[in-house]
N, C-alpha and C positions, 0 to 999 in steps of 0.2 A: 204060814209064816207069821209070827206076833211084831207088831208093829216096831218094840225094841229092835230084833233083829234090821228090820229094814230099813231103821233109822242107823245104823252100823255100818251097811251096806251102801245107806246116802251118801255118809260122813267119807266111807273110801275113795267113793269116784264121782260126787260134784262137788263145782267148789267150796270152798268154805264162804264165798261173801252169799251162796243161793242162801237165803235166810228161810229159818221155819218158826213159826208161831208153836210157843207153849215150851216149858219143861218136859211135857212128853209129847211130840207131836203126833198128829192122829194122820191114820191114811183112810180117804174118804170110797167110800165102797159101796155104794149104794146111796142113790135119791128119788124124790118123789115131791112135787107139790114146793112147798120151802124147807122142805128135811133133810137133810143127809145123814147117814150112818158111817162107823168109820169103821176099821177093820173087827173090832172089839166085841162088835153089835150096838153100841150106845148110839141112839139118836137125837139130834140136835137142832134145835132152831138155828137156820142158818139165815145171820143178818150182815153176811158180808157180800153174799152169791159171787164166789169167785173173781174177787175185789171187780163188783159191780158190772161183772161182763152176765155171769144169768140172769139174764132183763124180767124176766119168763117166770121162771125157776124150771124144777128139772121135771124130765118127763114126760114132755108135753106134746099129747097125739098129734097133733097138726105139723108139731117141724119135724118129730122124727119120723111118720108118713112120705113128708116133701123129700128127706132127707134118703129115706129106703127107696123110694121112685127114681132117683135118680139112682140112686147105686144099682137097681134093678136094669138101667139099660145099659151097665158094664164100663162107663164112661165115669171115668170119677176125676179123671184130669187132661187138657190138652193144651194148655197154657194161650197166652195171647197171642199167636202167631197164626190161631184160627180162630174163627167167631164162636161167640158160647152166646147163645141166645138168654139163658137165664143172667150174664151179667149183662147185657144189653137194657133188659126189661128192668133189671134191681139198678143201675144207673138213672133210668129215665124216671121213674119213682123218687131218688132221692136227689136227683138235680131238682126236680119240679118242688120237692119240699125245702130245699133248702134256701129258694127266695133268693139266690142270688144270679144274677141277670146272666142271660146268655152262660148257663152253667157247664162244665161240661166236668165228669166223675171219672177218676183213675182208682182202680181197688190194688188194696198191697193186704200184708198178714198180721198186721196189729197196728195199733196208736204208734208206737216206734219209729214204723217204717213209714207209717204215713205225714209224720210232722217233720221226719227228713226228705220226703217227697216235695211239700209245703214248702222247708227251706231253700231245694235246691232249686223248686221254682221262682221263688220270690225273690233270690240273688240274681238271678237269672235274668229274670223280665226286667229288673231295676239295676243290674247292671252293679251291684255292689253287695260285700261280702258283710254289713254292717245291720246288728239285728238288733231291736228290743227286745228285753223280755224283763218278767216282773220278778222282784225279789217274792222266793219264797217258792219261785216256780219249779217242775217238774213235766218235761215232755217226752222222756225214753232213756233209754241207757245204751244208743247207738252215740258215734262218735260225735255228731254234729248238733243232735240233742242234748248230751251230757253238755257240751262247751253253752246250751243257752238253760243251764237249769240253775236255779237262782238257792239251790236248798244244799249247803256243804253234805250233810247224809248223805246223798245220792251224785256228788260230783265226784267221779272216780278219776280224773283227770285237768292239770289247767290246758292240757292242749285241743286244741278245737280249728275248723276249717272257717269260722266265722268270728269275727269280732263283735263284742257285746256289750250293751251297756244295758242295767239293771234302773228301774223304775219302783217308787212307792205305786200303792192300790191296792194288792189285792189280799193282804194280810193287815188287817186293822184290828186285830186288839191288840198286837205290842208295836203298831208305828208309831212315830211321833208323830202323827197328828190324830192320834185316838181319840184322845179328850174332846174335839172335835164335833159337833152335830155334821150331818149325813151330808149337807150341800157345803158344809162349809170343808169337810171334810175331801171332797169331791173336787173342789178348786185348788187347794191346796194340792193334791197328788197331779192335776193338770198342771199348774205352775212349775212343779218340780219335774213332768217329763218336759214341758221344756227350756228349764234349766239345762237336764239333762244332753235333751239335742243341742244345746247354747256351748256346752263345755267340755262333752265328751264323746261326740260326733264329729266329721265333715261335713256334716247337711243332707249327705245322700244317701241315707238310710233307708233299706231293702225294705224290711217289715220290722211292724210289732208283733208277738204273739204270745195270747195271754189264753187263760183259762179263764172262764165265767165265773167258776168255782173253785178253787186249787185242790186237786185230789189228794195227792200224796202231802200236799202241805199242810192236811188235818181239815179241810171243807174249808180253808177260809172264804169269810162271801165277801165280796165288796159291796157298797151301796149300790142300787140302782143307779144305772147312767153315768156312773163313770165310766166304759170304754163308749159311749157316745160321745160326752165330752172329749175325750183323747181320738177320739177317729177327726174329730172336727181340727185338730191340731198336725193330725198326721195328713191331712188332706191338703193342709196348705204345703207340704211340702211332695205330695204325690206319693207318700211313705202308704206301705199294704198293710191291710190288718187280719192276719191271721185268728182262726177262733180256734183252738182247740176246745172238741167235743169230747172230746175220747171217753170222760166221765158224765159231761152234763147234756149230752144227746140223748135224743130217741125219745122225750118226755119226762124222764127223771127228776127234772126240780119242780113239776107238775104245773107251775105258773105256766109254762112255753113249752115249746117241741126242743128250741135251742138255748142253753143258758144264755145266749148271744142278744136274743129277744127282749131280755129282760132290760139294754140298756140303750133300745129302741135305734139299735144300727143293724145291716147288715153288711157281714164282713167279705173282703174281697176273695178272701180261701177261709174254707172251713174244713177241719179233719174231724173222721172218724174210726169209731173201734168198738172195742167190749160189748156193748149191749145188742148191737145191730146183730150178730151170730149166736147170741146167747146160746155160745161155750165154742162154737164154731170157730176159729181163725181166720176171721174176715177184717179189715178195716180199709182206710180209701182217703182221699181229699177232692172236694169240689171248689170249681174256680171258675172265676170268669173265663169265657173260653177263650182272648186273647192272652190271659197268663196261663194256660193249662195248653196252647199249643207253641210258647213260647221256646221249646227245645229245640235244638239246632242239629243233636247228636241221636241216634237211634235208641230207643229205651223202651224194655217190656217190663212184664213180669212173668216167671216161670208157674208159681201158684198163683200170684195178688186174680181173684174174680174167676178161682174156680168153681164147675159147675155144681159141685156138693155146697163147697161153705155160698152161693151165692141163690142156689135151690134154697137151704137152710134161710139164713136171711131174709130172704124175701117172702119166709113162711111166718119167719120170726113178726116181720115189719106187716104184716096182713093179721098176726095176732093183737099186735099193741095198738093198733086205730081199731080193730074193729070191736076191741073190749074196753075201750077209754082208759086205757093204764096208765095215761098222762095224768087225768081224774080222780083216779086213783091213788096216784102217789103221791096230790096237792092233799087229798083227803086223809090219808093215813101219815102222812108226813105232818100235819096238823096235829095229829094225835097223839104223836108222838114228839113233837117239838112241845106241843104243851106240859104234856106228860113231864118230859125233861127239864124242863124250865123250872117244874113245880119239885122236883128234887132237888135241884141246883138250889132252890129258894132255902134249905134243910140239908143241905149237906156242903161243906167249907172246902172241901177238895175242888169241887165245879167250877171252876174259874169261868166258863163261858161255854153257853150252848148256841148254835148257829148251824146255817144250812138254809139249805131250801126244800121242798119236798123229801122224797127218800134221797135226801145227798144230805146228813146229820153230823157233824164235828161236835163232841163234847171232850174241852181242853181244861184238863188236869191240874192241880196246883197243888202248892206247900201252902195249905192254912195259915192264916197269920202272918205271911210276908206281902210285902206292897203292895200293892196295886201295878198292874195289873196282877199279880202273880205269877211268886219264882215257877217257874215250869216242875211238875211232878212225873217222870219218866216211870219211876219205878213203880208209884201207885197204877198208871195206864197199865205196865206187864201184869200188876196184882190183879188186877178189873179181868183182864181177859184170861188171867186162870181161874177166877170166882164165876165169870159167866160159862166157862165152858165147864166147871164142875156142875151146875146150874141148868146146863143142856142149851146153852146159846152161841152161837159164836159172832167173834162183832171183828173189824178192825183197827189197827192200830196209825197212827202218821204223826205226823208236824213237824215243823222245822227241829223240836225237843223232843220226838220219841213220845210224847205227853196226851196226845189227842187220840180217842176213840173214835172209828170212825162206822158207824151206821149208814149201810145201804144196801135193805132186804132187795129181796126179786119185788118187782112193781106190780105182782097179782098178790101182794099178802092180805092179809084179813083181818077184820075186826079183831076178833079172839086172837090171830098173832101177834095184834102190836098191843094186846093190853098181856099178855104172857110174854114180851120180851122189858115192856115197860116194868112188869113187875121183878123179873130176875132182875134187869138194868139197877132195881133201887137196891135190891137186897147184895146184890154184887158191890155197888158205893160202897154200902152203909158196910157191908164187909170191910173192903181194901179201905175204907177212913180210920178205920178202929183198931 
């Protein structure tokens, strides 16, 4: 079957908002290493790894080993109503890493289900339906996430089970306090959460929950130590600080294990997702264990910490420490930030390159209009049909549709990032022209 047809066949029986990348979109049929082929036979640098959940990339002896052992003793599910010894063991590992005290680990099937897990604990233990969360943000497209996502793209609804109120931080090149140097920049979005809590709270607000890095919001980073400063805020008032990891776990901005590290707090709930199963359908949240046994009413999960996706994972999390892919992806994220930077310096569309390690945002512009730059959508759709004619594929995000988003598998190579570097320029210098 040719891929036209099966995009016919999409078009009949999923929705229309499932979105696909490309004028013709490709169906992926084969991988190996950081490559995937699509039904066509064309193969392609893949620098999105299945919007950054193959941590790994594909293929890789060690998890689908772990992975066949398990299916080999016929046991592929029994939900939590019995003990699974392998979620036992992948809990205890990522309570202990996670540094936050007295931890204790609940697994569910994606980032989604787990920052609604997050939410309904943290109203829970605090006793109130009242949440922060940052403009610009993105935590899932379930019902309680959608009500705290900060980005109109991805808000399919104003109704929500939580009351919210939006904070400056973690999108700085079009806030108004841009202009701004890093510390002074940093006081400023403190003063304004709490303005925030001053005017548009009752005081007894559940959590904050922010991302280290905004994923779908185009990588925006914030300066170091701004949710330090804001935990110091949130603490006078007993307010929890949620971390979503879901994109910047597992050692992906290469500085830290958790993008949460980077602003020298640890948070009272951290979720997770995408990279921990590289490709598996794993994710979870760890909490102090007074707010993770703060439930009153009975609650499992049918799959969350089955014995496939939590064998997998735990094969996954034994490959990323024991090959330094934290190291790896401060070092190859280097080389490509530079890389980027030095285009951007020669090409008027680049409005801005940022990130951290392999977590890369380069935000799009209309040359010649102001500072910061009218947002350039249509150039970002041009870029990703010149790199996939090219044989790369990257992603797309931001609050304008505008921003390129880069973030290979974290074992890529030398020779990969100067072969994605070099389509990357010729792609520009294409879609500018």
């Amino acid at each position: 079957m040719t891929e036209p047809d099966l995009l016919q066949r999409h078009r009949a029986v999923l929705p229309n908002w499932v979105s696909l990348y490309y004028d013709e979109p490709i169906e992926i049929v084969r991988a190996e290493g950081r490559r995937v082929t699509d039904g066509s036979g064309r193969t392609y640098l893949d620098f999105f790894a299945g919007i950054l959940t193959n941590a790994i990339g594909y293929d890789v002896t060690e998890i689908s080993d772990a992975v066949r052992t398990q299916l080999d003793t016929g046991v592929l599910h029994t939900s939590t109503l019995y003990l699974i010894r392998k979620q036992v063991e992948l809990a205890e590992r990522i309570a202990e890493l996670s540094g936050i005290p007295d931890a204790k680990v609940f697994f569910t099937n994606s980032g989604t289900e787990a920052n609604e897990t997050a939410l309904m604990l943290a109203t829970q233990y605090r006793r109130s339906n009242q949440i922060l969360a940052l403009r610009n943000s993105y935590h899932g497209r379930a019902f309680g996430t959608v009500g705290i996502t900060g980005n109109r793209g991805w808000s399919a609804s104003a109704l929500s089970p939580v009351k919210v109120s939006y904070v400056h931080g973690g999108y700085r090149y079009r806030s108004p306090f841009a202009g701004l140097d890093e510390a002074a920049y940093v006081e400023a979005c403190t003063e304004d959460l709490r303005d925030v809590l001053r005017t548009t709270t009752s005081g007894d607000v559940a959590a904050l929950i922010a991302e280290p890095i905004q994923g779908v919001g185009g990588f925006a980073t914030p300066p170091d130590g701004l949710f330090g400063r804001f935990k110091e805020v949130l603490d006078e008032s007993g307010i929890l600080l949620i971390s979503d990891e879901v994109q910047t776990g597992w050692g992906r901005t290469g500085e830290h294990f958790w993008g949460m590290d980077a602003h020298g707090v640890t948070p009272d709930l951290l979720t997770f997702a995408k990279g921990l199963g590289n490709g598996l359908a794993i994710g979870g949240v760890v909490a102090r264990g007074e707010i993770m046994d703060c439930l009153g009413a009975n609650s499992i999960s049918t799959f969350g910490g089955n014995p496939v996706s939590t064998a997998g994972a735990a094969a996954t999390l034994d490959y990323l420490l024991d090959h330094d892919l934290q190291g790896n992806a401060a070092k190859q994220g280097a080389t490509l930030m530079a890389g980027l930077r030095e285009i951007q310096s020669r090409c008027a569309v680049v409005g801005d390159v940022r990130g951290k390690g392999l977590m890369i945002g380069v935000e799009l512009v209309r040359p010649g209009s102001q500072a910061p730059g009218e947002p350039d959508p249509a150039a970002a759709a041009r870029v990703l049909e010149e790199t996939k004619a090219r044989g790369l594929l990257i992603g797309k995000g931001g609050l304008h549709g505008n921003v390129l988003r880069i973030a290979p598998p974290m074992t890529l190579t030398d020779e990969e990032s100067a072969e994605a570097l070099a389509i990357l320029d010729d792609s520009l210098a294409a879609a500018s022209a």
